[in-house]
PDB file of N, CA, C and O in Angstrom:
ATOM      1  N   UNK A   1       0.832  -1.184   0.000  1.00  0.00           N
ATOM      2  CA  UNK A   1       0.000   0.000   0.000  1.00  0.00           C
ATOM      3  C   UNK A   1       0.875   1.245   0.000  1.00  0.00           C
ATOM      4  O   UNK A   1       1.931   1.432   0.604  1.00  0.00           O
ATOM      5  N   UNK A   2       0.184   2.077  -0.833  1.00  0.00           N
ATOM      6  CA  UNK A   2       1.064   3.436  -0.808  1.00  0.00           C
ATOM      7  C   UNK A   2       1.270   4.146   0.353  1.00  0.00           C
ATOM      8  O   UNK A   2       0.474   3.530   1.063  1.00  0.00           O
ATOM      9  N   UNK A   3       1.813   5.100   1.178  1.00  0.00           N
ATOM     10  CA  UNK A   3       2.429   5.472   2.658  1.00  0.00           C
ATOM     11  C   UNK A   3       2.647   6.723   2.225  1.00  0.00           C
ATOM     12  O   UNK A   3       3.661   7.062   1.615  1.00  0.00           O
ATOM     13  N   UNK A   4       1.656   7.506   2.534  1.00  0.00           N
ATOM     14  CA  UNK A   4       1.519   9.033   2.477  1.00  0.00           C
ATOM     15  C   UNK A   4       2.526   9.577   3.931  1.00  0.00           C
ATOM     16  O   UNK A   4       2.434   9.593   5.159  1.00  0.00           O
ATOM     17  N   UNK A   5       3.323   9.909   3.038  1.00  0.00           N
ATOM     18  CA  UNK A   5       4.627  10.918   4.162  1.00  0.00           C
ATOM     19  C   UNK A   5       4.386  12.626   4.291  1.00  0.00           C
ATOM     20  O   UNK A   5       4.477  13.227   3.221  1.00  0.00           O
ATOM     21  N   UNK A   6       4.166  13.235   5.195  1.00  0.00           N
ATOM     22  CA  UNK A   6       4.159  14.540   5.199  1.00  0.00           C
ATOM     23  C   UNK A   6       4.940  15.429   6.116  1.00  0.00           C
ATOM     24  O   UNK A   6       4.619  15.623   7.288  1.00  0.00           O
ATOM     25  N   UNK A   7       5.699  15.816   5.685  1.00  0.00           N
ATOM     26  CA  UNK A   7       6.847  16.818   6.641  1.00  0.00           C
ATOM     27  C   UNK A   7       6.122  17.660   7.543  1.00  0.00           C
ATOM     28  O   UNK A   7       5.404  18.293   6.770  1.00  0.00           O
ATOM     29  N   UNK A   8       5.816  18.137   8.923  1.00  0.00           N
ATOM     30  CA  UNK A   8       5.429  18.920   9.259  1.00  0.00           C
ATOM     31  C   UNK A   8       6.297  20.069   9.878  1.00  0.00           C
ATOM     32  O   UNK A   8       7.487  19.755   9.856  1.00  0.00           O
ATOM     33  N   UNK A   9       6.040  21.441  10.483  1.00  0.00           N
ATOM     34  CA  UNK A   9       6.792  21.938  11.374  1.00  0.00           C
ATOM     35  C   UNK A   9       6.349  21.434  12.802  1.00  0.00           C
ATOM     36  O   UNK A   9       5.327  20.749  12.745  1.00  0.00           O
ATOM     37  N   UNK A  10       6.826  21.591  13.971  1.00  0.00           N
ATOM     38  CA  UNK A  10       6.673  21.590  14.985  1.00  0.00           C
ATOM     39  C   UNK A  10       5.437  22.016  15.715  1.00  0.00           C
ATOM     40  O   UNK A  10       5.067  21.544  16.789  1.00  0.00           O
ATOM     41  N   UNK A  11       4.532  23.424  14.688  1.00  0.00           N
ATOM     42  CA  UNK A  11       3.182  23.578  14.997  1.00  0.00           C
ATOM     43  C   UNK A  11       2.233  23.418  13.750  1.00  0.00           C
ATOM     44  O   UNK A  11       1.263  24.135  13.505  1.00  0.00           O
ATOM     45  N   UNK A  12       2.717  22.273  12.951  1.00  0.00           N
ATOM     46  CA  UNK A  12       1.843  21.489  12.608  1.00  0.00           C
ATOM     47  C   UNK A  12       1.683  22.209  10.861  1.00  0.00           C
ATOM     48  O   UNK A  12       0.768  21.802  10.144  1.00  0.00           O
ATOM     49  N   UNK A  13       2.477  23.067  10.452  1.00  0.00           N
ATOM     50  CA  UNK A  13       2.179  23.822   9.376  1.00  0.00           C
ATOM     51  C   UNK A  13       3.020  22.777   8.393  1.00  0.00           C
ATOM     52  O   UNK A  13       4.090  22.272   8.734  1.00  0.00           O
ATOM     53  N   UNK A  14       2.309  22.514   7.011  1.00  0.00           N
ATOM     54  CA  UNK A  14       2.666  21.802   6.251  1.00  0.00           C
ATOM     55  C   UNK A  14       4.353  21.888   5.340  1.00  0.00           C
ATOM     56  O   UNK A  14       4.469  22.889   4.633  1.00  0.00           O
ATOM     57  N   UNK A  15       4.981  21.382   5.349  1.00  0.00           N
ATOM     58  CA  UNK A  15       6.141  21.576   4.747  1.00  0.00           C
ATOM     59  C   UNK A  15       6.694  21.201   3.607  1.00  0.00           C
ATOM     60  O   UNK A  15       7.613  21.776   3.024  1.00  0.00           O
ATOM     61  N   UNK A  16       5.889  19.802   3.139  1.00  0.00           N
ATOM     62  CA  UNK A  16       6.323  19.080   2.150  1.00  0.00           C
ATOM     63  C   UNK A  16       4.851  17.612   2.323  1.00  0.00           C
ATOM     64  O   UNK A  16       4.150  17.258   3.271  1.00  0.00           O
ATOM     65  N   UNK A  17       4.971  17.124   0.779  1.00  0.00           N
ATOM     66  CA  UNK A  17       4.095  15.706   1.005  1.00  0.00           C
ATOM     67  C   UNK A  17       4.749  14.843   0.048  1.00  0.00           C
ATOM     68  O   UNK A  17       5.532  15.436  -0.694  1.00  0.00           O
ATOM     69  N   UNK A  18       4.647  13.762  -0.107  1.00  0.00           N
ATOM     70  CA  UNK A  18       5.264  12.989  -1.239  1.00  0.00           C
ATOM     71  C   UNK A  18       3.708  12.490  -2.332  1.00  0.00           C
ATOM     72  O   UNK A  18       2.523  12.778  -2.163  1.00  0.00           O
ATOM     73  N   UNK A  19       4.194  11.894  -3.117  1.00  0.00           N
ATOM     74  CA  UNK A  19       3.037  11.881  -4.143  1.00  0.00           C
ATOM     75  C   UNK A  19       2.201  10.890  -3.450  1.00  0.00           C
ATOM     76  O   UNK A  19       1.335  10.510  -4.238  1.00  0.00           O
ATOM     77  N   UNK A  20       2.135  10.532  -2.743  1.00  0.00           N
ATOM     78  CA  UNK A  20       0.949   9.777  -2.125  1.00  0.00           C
ATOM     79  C   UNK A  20      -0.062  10.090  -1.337  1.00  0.00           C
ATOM     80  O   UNK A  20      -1.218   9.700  -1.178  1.00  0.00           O
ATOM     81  N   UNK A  21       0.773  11.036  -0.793  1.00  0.00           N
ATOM     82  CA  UNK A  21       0.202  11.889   0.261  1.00  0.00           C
ATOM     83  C   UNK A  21      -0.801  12.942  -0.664  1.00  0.00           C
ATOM     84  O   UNK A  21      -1.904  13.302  -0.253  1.00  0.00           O
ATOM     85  N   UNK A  22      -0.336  13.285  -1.722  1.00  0.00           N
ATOM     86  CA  UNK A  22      -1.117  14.043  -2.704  1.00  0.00           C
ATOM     87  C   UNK A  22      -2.548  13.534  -2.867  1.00  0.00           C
ATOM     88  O   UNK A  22      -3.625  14.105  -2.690  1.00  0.00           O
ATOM     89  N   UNK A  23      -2.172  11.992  -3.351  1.00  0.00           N
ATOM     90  CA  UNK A  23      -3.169  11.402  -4.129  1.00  0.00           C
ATOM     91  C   UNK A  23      -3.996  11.138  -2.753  1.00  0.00           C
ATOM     92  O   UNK A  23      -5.193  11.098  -3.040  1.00  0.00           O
ATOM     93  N   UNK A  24      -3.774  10.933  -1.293  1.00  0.00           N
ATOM     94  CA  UNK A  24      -4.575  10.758  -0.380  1.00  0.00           C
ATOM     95  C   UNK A  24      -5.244  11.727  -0.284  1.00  0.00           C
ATOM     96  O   UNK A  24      -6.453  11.497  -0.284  1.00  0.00           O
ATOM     97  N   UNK A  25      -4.891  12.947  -0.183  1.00  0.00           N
ATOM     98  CA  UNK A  25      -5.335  14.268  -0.024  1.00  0.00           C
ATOM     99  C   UNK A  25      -6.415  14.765  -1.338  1.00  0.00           C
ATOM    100  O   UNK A  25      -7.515  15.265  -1.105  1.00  0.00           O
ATOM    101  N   UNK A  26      -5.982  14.573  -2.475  1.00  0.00           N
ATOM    102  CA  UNK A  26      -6.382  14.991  -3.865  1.00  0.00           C
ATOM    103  C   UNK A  26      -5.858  16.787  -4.077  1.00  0.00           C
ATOM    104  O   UNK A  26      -6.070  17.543  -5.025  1.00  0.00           O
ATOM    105  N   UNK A  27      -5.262  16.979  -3.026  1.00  0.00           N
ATOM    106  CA  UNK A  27      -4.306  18.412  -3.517  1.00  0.00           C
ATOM    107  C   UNK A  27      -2.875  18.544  -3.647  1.00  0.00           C
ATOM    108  O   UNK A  27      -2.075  17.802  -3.076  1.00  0.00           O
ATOM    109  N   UNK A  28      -2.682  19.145  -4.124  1.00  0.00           N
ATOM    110  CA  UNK A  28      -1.470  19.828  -5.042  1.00  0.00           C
ATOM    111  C   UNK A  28      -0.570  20.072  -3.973  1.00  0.00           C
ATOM    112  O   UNK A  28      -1.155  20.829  -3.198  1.00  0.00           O
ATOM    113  N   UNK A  29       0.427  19.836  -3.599  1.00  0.00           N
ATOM    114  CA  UNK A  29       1.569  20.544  -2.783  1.00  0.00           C
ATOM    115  C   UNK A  29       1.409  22.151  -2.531  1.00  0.00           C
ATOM    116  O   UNK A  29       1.647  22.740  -1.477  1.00  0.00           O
ATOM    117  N   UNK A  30       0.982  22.669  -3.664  1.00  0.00           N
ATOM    118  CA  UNK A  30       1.200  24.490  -3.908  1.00  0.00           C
ATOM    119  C   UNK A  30      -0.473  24.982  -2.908  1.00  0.00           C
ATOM    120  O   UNK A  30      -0.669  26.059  -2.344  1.00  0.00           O
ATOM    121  N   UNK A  31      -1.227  24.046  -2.965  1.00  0.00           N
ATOM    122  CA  UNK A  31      -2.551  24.007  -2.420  1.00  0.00           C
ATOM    123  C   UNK A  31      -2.105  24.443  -1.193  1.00  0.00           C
ATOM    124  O   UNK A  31      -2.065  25.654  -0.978  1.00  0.00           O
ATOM    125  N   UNK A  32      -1.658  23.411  -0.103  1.00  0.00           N
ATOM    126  CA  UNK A  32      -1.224  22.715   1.046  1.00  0.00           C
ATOM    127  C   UNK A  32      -0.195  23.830   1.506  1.00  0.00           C
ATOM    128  O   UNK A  32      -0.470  24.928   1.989  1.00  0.00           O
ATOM    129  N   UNK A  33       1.069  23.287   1.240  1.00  0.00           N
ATOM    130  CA  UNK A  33       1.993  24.050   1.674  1.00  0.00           C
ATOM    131  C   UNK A  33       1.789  25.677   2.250  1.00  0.00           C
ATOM    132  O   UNK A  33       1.409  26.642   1.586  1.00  0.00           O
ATOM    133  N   UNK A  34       2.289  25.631   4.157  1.00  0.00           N
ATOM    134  CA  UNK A  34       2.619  26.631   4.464  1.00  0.00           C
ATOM    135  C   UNK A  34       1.528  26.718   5.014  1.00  0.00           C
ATOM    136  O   UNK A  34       1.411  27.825   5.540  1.00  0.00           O
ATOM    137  N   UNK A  35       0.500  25.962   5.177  1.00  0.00           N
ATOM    138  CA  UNK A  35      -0.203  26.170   6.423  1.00  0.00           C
ATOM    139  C   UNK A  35      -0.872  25.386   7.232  1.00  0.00           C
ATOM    140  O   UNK A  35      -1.160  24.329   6.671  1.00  0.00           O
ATOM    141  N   UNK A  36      -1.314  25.472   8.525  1.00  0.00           N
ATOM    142  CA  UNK A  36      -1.776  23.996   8.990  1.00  0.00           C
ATOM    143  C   UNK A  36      -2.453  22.944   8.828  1.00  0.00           C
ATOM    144  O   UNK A  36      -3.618  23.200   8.525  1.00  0.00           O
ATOM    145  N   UNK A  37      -2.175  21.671   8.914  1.00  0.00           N
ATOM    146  CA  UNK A  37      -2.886  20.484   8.191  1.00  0.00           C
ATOM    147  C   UNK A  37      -3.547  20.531   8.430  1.00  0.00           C
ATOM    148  O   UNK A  37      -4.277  20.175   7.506  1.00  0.00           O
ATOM    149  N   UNK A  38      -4.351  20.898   9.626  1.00  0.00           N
ATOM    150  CA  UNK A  38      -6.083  20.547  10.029  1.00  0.00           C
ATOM    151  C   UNK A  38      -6.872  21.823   9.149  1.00  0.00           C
ATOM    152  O   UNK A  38      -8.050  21.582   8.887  1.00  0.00           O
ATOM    153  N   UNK A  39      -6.540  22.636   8.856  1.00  0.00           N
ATOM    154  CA  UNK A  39      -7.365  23.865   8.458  1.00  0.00           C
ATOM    155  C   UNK A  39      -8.334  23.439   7.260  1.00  0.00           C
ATOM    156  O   UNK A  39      -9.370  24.058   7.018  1.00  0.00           O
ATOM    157  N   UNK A  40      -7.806  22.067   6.363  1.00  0.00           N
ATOM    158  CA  UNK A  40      -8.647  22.054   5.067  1.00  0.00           C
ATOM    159  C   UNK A  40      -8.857  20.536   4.951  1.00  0.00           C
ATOM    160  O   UNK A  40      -9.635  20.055   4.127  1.00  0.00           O
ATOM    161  N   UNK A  41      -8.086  19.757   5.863  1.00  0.00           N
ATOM    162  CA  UNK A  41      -7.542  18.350   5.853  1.00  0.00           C
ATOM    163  C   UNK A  41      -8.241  17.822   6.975  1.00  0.00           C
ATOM    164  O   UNK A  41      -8.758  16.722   6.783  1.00  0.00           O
ATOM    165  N   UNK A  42      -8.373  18.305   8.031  1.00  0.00           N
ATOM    166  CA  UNK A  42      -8.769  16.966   9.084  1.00  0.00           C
ATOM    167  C   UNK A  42     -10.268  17.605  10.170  1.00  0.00           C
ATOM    168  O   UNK A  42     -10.426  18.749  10.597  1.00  0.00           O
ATOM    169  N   UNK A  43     -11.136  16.440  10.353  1.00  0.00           N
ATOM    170  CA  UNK A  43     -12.569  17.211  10.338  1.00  0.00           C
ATOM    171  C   UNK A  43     -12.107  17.846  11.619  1.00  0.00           C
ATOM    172  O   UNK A  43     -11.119  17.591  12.307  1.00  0.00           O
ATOM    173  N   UNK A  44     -13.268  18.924  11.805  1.00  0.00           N
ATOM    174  CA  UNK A  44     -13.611  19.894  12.980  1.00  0.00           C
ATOM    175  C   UNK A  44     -13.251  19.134  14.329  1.00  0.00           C
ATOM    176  O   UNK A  44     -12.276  19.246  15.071  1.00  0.00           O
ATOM    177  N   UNK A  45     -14.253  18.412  14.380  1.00  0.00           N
ATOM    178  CA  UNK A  45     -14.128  17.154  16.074  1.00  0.00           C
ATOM    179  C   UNK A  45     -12.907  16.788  15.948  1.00  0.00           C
ATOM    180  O   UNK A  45     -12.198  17.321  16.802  1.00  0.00           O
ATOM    181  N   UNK A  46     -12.366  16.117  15.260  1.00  0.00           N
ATOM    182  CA  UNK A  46     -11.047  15.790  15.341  1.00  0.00           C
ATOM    183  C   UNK A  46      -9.866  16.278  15.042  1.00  0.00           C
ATOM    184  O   UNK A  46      -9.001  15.620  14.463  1.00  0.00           O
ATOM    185  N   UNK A  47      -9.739  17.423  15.398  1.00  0.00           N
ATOM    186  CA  UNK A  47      -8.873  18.427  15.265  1.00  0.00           C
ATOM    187  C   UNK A  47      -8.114  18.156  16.455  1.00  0.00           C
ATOM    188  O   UNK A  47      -6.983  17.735  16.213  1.00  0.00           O
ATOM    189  N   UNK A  48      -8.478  18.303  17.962  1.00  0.00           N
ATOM    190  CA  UNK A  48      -8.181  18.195  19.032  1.00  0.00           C
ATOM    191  C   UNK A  48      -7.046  16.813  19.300  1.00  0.00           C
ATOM    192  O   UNK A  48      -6.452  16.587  20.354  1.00  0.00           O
ATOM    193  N   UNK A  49      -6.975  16.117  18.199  1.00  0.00           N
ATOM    194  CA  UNK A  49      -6.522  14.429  18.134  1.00  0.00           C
ATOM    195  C   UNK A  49      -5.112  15.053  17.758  1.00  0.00           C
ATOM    196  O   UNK A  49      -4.226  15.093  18.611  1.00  0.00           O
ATOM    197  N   UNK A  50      -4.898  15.570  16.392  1.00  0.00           N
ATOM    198  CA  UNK A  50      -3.676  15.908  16.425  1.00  0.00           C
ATOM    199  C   UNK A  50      -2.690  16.733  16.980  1.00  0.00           C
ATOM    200  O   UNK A  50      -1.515  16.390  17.110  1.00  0.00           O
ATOM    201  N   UNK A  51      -3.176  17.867  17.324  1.00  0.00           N
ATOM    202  CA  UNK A  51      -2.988  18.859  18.112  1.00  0.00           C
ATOM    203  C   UNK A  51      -1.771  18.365  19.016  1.00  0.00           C
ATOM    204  O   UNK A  51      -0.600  18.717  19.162  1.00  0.00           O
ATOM    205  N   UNK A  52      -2.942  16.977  19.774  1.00  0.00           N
ATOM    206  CA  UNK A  52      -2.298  16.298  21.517  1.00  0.00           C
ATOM    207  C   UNK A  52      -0.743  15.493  20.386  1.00  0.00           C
ATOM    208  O   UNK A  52       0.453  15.502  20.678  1.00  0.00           O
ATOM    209  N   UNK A  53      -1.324  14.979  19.300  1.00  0.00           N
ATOM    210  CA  UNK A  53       0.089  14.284  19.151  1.00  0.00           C
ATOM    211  C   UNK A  53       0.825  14.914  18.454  1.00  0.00           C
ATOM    212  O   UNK A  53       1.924  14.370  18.338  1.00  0.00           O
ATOM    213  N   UNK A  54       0.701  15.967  17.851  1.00  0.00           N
ATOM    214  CA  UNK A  54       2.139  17.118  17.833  1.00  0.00           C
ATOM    215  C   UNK A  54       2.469  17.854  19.053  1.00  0.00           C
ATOM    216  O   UNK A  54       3.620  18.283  19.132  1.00  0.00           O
ATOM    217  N   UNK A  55       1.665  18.073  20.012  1.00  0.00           N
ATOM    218  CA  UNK A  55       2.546  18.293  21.185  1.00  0.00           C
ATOM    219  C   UNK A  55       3.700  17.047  21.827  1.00  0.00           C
ATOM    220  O   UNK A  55       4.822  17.359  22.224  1.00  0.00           O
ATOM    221  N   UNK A  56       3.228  15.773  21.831  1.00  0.00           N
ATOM    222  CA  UNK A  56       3.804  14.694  22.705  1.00  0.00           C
ATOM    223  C   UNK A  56       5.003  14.437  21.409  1.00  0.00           C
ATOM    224  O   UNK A  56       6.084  13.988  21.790  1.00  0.00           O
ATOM    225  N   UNK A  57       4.818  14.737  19.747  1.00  0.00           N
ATOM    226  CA  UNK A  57       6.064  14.279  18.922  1.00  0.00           C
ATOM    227  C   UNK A  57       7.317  15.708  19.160  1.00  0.00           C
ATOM    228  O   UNK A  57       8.525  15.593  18.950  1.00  0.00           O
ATOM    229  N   UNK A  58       6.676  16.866  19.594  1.00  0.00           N
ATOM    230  CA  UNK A  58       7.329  18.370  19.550  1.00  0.00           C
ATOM    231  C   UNK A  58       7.786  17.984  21.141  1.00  0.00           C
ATOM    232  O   UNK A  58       8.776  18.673  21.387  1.00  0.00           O
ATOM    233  N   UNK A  59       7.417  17.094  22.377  1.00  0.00           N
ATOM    234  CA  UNK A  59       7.939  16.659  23.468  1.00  0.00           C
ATOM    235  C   UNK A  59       9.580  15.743  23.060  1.00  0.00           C
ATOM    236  O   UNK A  59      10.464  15.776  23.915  1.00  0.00           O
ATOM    237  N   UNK A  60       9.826  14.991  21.743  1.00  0.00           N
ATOM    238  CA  UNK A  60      10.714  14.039  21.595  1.00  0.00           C
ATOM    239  C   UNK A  60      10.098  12.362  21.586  1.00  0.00           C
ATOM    240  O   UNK A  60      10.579  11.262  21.856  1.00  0.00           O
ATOM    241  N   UNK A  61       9.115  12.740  21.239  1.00  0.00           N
ATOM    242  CA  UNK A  61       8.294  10.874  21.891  1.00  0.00           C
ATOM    243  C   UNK A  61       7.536  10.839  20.475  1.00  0.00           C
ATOM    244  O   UNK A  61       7.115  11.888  19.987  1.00  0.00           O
ATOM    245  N   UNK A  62       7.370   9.577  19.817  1.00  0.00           N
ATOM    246  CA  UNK A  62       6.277   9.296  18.828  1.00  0.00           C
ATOM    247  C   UNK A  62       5.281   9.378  19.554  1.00  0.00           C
ATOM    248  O   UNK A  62       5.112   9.183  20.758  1.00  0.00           O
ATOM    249  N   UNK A  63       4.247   9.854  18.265  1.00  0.00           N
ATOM    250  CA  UNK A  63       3.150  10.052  18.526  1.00  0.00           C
ATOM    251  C   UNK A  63       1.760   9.058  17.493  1.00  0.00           C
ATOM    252  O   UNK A  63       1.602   9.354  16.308  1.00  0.00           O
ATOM    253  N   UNK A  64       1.259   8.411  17.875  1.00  0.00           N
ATOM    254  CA  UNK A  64       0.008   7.795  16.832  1.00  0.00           C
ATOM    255  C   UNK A  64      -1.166   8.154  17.014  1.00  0.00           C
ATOM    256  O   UNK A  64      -1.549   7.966  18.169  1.00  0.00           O
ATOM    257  N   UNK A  65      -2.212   8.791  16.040  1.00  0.00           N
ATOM    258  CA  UNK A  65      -3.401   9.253  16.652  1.00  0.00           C
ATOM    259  C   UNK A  65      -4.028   8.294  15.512  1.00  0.00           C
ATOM    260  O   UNK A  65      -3.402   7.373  14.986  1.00  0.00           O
ATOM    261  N   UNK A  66      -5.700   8.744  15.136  1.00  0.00           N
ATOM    262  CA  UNK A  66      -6.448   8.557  13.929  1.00  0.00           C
ATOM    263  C   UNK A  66      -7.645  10.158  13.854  1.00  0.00           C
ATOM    264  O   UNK A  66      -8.053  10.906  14.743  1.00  0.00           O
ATOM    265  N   UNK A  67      -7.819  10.133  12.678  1.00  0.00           N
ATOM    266  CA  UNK A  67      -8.952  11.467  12.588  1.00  0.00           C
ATOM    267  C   UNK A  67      -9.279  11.091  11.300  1.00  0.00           C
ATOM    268  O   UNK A  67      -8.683  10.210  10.680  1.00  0.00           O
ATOM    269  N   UNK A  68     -10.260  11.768  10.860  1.00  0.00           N
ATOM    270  CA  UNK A  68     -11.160  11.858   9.836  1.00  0.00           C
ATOM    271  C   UNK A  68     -10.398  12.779   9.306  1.00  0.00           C
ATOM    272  O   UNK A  68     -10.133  13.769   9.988  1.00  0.00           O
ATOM    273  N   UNK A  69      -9.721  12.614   7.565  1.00  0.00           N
ATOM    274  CA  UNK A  69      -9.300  13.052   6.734  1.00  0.00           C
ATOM    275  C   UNK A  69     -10.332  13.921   5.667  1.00  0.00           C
ATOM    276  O   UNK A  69     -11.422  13.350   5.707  1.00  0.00           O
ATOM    277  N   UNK A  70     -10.376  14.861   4.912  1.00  0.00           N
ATOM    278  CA  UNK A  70     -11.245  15.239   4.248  1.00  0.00           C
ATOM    279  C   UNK A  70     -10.858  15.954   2.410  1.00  0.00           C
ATOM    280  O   UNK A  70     -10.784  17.105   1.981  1.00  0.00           O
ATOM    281  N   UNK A  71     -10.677  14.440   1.689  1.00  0.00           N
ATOM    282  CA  UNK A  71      -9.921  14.788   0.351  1.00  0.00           C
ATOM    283  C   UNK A  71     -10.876  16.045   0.115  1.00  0.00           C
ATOM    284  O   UNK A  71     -11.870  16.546   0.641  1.00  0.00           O
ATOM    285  N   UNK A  72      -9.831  16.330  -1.217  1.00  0.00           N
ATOM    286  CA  UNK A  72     -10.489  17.056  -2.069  1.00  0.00           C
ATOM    287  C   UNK A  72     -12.072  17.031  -2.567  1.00  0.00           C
ATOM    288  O   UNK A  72     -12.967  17.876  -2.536  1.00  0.00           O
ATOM    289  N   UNK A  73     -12.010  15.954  -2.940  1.00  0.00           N
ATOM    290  CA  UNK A  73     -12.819  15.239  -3.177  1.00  0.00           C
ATOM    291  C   UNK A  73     -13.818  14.113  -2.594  1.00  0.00           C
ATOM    292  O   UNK A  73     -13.440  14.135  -1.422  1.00  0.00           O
ATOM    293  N   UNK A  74     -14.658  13.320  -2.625  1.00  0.00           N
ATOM    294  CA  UNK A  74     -15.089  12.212  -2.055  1.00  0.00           C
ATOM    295  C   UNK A  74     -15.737  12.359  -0.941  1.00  0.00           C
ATOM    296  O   UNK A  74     -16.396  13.373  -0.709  1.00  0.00           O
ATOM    297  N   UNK A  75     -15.623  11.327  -0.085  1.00  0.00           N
ATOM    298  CA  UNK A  75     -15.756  11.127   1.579  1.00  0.00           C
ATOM    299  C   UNK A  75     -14.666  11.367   2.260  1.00  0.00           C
ATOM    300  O   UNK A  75     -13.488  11.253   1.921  1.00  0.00           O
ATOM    301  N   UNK A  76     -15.305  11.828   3.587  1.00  0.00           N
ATOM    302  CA  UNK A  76     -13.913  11.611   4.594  1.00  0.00           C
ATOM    303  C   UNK A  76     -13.941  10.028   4.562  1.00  0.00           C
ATOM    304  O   UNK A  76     -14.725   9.126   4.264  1.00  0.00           O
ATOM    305  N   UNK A  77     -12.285  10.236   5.171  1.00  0.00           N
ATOM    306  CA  UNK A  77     -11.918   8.697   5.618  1.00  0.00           C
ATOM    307  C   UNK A  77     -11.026   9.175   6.774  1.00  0.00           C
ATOM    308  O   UNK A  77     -10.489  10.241   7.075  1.00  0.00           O
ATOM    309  N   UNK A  78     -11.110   7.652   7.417  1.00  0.00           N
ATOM    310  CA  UNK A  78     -10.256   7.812   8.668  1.00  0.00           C
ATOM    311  C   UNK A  78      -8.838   7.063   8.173  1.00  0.00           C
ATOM    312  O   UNK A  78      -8.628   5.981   7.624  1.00  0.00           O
ATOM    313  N   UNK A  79      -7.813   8.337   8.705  1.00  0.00           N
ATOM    314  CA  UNK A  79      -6.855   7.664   8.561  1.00  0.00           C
ATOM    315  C   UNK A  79      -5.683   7.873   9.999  1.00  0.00           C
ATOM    316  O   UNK A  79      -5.781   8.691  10.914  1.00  0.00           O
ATOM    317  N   UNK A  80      -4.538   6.758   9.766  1.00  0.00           N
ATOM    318  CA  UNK A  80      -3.975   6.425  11.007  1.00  0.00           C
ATOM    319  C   UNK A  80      -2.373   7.412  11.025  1.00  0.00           C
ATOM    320  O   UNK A  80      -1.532   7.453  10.127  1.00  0.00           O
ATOM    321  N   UNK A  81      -2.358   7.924  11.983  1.00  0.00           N
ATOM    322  CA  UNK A  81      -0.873   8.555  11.828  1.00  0.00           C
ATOM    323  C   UNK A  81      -0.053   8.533  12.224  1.00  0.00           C
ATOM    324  O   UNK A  81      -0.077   9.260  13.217  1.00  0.00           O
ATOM    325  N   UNK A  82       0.864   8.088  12.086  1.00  0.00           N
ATOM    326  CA  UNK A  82       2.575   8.104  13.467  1.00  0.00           C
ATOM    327  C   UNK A  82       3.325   9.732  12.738  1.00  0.00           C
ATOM    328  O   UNK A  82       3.671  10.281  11.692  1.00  0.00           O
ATOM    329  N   UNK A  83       3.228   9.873  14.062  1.00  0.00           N
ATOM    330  CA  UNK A  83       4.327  11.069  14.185  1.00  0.00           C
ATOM    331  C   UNK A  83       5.477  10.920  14.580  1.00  0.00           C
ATOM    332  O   UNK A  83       5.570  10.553  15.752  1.00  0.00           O
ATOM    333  N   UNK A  84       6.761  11.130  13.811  1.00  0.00           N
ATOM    334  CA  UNK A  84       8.096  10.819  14.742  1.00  0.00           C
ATOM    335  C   UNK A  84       8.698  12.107  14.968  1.00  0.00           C
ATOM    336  O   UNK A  84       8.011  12.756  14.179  1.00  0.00           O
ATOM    337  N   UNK A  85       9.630  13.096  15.571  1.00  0.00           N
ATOM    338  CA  UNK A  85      10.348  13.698  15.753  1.00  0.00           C
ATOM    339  C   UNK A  85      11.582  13.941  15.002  1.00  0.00           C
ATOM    340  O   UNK A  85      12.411  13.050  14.818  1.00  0.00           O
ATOM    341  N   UNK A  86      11.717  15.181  14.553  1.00  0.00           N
ATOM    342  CA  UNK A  86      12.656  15.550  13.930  1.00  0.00           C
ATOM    343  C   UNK A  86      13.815  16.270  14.093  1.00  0.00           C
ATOM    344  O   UNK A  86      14.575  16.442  13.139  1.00  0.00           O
TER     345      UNK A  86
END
C-alpha cells in the first residue's frame, strides 16, 4: 500500500508531502503548503486528536493518533498517523 509521508513543522504547518500523500489528499503541494494540516484536511471534532500528538512528537516521543481526513474530493476517511520527531 502506498504510505503518504508529510513533513510537518513543529506547529503542525505543512512543509512538504510525497506523491501519495497528494493522491490521499487529492491536492497539489502548492494548495497545502505553508499552512496547517487541520485547516482544510482533518474534520472539525477531530482536530483536538492531532494537536495532543504534535505536542507529545514536539515533546521528543512518537506520537500515533487517527482522525477523519477530508480529500479534495469524495468522503472523509479515517486515517492512522505516526508522528516521529525531527
Amino acid at each position: 500500500l502506498p504510505v503518504a509521508v508529510l513533513r510537518l513543522s513543529p506547529d503542525g504547518v505543512l512543509l512538504a508531502a510525497n506523491e501519495a500523500a497528494r493522491t490521499l489528499t487529492g491536492h497539489p503541494d502548492a494548495a497545502l503548503v505553508g499552512e496547517p494540516l487541520w485547516h482544510r484536511l482533518v474534520h472539525p471534532e477531530d482536530r483536538w486528536k492531532l494537536t495532543q500528538a504534535l505536542r507529545v512528537a514536539r515533546a521528543g516521543d512518537r506520537a500515533a493518533t487517527t482522525f477523519r481526513l477530508h480529500p479534495a474530493e469524495g468522503p472523509a476517511r479515517v486515517v492512522e498517523a505516526h508522528l516521529f520527531p525531527d
